[in-house]
N, C-alpha and C positions, 0 to 999 in steps of 0.2 A: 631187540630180543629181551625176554623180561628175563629176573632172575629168579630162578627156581629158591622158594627157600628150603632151606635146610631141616632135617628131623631127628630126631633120636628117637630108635623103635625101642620100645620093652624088652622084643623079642631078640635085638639084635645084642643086646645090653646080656640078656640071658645065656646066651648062644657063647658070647666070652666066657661069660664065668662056668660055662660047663667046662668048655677047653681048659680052664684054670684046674679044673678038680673040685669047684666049691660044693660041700655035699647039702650047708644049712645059709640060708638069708636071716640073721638075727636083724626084724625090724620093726620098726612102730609106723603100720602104714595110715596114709595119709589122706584126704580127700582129692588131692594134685596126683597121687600117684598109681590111678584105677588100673591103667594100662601095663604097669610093673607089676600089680599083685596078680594080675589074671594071668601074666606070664610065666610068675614063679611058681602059679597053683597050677597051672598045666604042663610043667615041666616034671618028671617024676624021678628025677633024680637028685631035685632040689627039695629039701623041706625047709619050708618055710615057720620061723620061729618066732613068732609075735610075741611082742611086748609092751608091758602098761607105760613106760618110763623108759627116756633113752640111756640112763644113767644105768639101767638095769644091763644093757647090752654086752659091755666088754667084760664083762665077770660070766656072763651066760656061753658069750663066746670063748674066754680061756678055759670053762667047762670044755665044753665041746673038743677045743685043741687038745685038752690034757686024754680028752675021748678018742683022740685018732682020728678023729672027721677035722673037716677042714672051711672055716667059718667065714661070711662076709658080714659085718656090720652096718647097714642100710639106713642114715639118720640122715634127719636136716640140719642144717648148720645152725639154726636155733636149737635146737638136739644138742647137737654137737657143744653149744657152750655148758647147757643144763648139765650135760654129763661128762664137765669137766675134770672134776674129782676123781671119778671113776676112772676114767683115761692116763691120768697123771701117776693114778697109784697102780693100776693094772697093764693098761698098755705103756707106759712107759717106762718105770720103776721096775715092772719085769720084762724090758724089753719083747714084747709080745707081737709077733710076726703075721698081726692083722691089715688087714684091707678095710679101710672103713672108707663107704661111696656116700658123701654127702651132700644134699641135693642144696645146690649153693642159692638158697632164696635172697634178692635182691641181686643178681647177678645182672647187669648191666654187658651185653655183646657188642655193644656199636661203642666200648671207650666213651661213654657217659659217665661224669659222675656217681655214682651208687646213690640214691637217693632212701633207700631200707640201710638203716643201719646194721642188721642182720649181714647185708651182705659187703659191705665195707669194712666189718672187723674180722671177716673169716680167714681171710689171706695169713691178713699180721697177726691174730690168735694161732694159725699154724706156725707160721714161720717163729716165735716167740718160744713155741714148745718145739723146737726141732722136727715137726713132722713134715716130710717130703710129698708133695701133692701133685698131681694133675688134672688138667682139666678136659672135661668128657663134653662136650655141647652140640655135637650129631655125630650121626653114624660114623663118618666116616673116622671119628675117634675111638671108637670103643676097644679098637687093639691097647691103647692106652695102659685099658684095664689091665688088661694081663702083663704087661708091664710093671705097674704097680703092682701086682699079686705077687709077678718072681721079686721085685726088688722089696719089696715086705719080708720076706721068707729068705733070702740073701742076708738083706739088715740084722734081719731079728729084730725088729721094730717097725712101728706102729708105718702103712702108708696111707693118706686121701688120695682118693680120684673127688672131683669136685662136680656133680654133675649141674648143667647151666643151662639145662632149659627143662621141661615137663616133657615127660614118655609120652612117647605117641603109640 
């Protein structure tokens, strides 16, 4: 019997963060991520909030918080180092009860080596700043998410979901 492989849908990815309450997607989307933008622009209770710079994100997003709405931050873990600063002084320094889903480039599933150093410093760059993460790599994780959402909003501080493959 062969083995089915595995998927992570857009839609299913979506379908959480409604359950969550997410009202905005602060993201910088990307050539890998067609099947997430098409999701979150057909979705209309989600607006979707582009941005030039990931560094721009978590300031755009404690906007939005201090707005009443309720934000997810959407970045790649190359993303995610560029808008270090930013993180350091707004998501953490104000204890700031975001979600940031960052799509783990060089994410090795088979226990490989990491060969992309992008994706071999992402672990220890979180764990280094205290942020608590999971990892999302099919469907069948996406409750994950919402986990991550309450224990962001619990904390009062900053959580990753780490997502580890490309939306389908």
């Amino acid at each position: 019997m062969a083995e089915v492989a595995s998927s992570l849908r857009a839609e299913g990815v979506v379908d959480e963060l409604k359950k969550c309450g997410v009202t905005h997607v602060v993201w910088l989307p990307d050539t890998e991520s067609k099947y997430m933008y098409d999701a979150i622009q057909a979705e209309p209770g989600i607006t979707l909030v582009p941005i030039c710079r990931e560094g721009e994100g978590p300031a755009i997003c404690l906007g939005l918080l201090m707005g009443g709405k309720s934000p997810v931050l959407l970045i790649q873990n190359t993303g995610f180092f560029e808008s270090g600063d930013a993180i350091r002084g707004i998501c953490l320094d104000m204890d700031l009860p975001l979600l940031m889903m960052i799509g783990y480039r060089g994410y090795e599933p088979s226990g490989k080596p990491m060969i992309d150093s992008a994706g071999a410093f992402t672990e220890p760059m979180l764990k280094t700043w205290g942020i608590p993460y999971h990892l999302v790599d099919d469907d069948s994780h996406t409750p994950r998410i919402g986990q991550a959402f309450a224990e962001a909003r619990e904390k009062s501080h900053p959580v990753a979901v780490l997502i580890g493959r490309e939306y389908q």
